[in-house]
Every structure is written in structure tokens, then in C-alpha cells.
C-alpha positions, 0 to 999 in steps of 0.5 A: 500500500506504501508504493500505491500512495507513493505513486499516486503522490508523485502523480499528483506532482508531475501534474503540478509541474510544466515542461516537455518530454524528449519527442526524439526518444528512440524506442530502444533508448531508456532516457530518464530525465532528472526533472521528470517524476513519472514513468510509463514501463512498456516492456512485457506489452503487447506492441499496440497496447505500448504504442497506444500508451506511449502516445497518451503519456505523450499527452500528459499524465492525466490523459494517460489515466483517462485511457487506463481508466477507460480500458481497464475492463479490455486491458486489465491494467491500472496506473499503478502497474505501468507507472515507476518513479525515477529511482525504480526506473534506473533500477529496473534498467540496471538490471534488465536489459530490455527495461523500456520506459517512456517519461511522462509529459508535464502539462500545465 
């Protein structure tokens, strides 16, 4: 429950905070950006699901969550299976090589 509460609260601050992500982001690329809080873990996806999400955290965090939401029932997902903090990616891709992430957009 600790972890929930943590994601939800570095949610809640990513949407606090303005700015953009890399659009240049090669799909093999892990690019963990020291300013950006959130984000989406693809690997392990199926290919159409990862892209359909990775353009929705294109779009920001919320609208990230308004898809999850909306599929949930299809895709039986929820936010706090896809979503890692900074320090959990940069573990994650130490250990693994094909840990593949996507930073969260910030939107005003």
C-alpha cells in the first residue's frame, strides 16, 4: 500500500509541474530525465497496447489515466502497474536489459 500512495503522490506532482518530454526518444533508448517524476514501463506489452500508451503519456499524465481508466475492463491494467518513479526506473534498467520506459509529459 506504501508504493500505491507513493505513486499516486508523485502523480499528483508531475501534474503540478510544466515542461516537455524528449519527442526524439528512440524506442530502444531508456532516457530518464532528472526533472521528470513519472514513468510509463512498456516492456512485457503487447506492441499496440505500448504504442497506444506511449502516445497518451505523450499527452500528459492525466490523459494517460483517462485511457487506463477507460480500458481497464479490455486491458486489465491500472496506473499503478505501468507507472515507476525515477529511482525504480534506473533500477529496473540496471538490471534488465530490455527495461523500456517512456517519461511522462508535464502539462500545465
Amino acid at each position: 500500500m506504501k508504493t500505491l500512495t507513493r505513486k499516486c503522490l508523485f502523480a499528483a506532482a508531475a501534474l503540478a509541474f510544466a515542461g516537455a518530454v524528449n519527442a526524439q526518444q528512440s524506442p530502444e533508448s531508456i532516457v530518464v530525465e532528472p526533472d521528470s517524476a513519472l514513468y510509463l514501463r512498456t516492456d512485457g506489452l503487447a506492441p499496440y497496447l505500448a504504442a497506444r500508451l506511449e502516445e497518451k503519456a505523450m499527452e500528459g499524465l492525466r490523459s494517460l489515466n483517462q485511457y487506463v481508466q477507460r480500458t481497464r475492463m479490455i486491458h486489465q491494467l491500472t496506473l499503478s502497474q505501468i507507472l515507476v518513479t525515477r529511482e525504480e526506473a534506473t533500477f529496473i534498467a540496471a538490471k534488465e536489459e530490455k527495461a523500456h520506459f517512456v517519461a511522462i509529459a508535464k502539462v500545465d
